[in-house]
N, C-alpha and C positions, 0 to 999 in steps of 0.2 A: 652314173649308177652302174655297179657293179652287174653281172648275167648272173650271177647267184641272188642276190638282193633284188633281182628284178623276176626271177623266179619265185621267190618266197611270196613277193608284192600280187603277182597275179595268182599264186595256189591259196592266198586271202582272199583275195577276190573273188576267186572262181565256187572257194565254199560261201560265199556269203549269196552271191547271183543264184547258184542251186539253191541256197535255202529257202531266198524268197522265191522265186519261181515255183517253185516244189511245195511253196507253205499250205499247212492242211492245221484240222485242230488236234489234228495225234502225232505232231512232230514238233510242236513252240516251243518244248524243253530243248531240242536240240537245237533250234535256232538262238535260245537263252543262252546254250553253250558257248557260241562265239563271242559272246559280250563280256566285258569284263565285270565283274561283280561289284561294281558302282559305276559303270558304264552312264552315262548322259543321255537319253531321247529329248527330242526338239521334233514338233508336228507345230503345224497350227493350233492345235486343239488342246497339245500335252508339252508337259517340261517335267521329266521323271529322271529319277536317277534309282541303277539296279536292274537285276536281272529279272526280279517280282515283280515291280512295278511295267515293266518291258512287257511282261508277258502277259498281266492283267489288261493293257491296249490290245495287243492279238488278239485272247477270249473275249473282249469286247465287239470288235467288230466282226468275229464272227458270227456273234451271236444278233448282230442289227441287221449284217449285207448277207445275201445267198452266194454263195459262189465265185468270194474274192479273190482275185489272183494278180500278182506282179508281171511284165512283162519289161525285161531290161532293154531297154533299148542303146544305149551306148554308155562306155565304162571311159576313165581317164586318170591315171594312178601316178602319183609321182614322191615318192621314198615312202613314206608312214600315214601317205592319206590318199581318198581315194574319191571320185564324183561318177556319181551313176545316172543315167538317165532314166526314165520310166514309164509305163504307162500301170496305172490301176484300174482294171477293169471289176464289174459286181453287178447286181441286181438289188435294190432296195427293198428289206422286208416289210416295208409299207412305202407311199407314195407311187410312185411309176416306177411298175415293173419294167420295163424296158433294162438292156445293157445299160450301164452308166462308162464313162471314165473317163480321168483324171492323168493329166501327163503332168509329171513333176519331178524332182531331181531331191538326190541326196549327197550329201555330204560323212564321207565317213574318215577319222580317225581312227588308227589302229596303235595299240601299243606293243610295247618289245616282246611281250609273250603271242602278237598275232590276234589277240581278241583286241574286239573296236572297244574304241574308248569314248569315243563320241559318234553319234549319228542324229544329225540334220537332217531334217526333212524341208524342201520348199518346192510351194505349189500354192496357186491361188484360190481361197476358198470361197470365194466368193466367185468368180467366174468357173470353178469346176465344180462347184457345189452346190452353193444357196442359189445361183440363178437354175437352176434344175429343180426345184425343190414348188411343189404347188402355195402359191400366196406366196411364201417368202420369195420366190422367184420373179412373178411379177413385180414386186416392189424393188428387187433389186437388179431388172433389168431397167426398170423405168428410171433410179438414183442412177444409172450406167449415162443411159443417155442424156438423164441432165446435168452431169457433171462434166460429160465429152464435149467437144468445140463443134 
């Protein structure tokens, strides 16, 4: 890989890390900016395609978690795609207040104008999520152990 192409590769990266780190609900239009305009999301939860759809998840969880924020924990880039590591921290606007989070990794493709073209998400929801969660938790710690050896 060329030190120009590998400069390009991490000043992608480096706007995308700032965006989520940085993400607020009066900034998603400019995080929608970096995606390409049929861009792909993959969560556990979503499979969308577009910058609308992208951004109706954002004002979503806004509007369910208090005070969600990314935290990048290790990046690894190699020509046009890119894996990040993460942790998601928030607060539940119902169930247990307490901090929560979620360590989980993404996968990001970028195309030749530098906007992603695809972004993966993977993380397990059932072990970062539902076993957190009152009743659904208990039943899903309990299916945990009777499935374990």
């Amino acid at each position: 890989m060329s030190e120009a192409h590998g400069a390009a590769a991490d000043a992608r990266v480096a706007r995308v890390v700032a965006a989520f780190e940085g993400l607020a609900p009066d900034n998603l239009d400019a995080l929608c900016r970096l995606y390409a305009d049929d861009a792909r999301f993959k969560d556990p939860f979503n499979d969308v395609r577009g910058q609308a759809a992208l951004r109706a998840i954002f004002v979503h969880m806004f509007q369910a978690l208090d005070n969600p924020r990314f935290e990048i924990r290790e990046r690894v880039v190699q020509g046009d795609q890119c894996f990040l590591t993460w942790d998601f921290r928030f607060h539940m606007k119902r169930f247990d207040r307490k901090e929560q989070t979620i360590q989980g990794g993404t996968h990001l493709r970028f195309g030749a104008d530098g906007r992603i073209t695809l972004h993966r998400d993977y993380w397990d929801a059932a072990e970062e999520l539902y076993e957190k969660l009152p009743v659904v938790g208990a039943l899903m710690r309990w299916l945990k152990r009777r499935a374990g050896s």
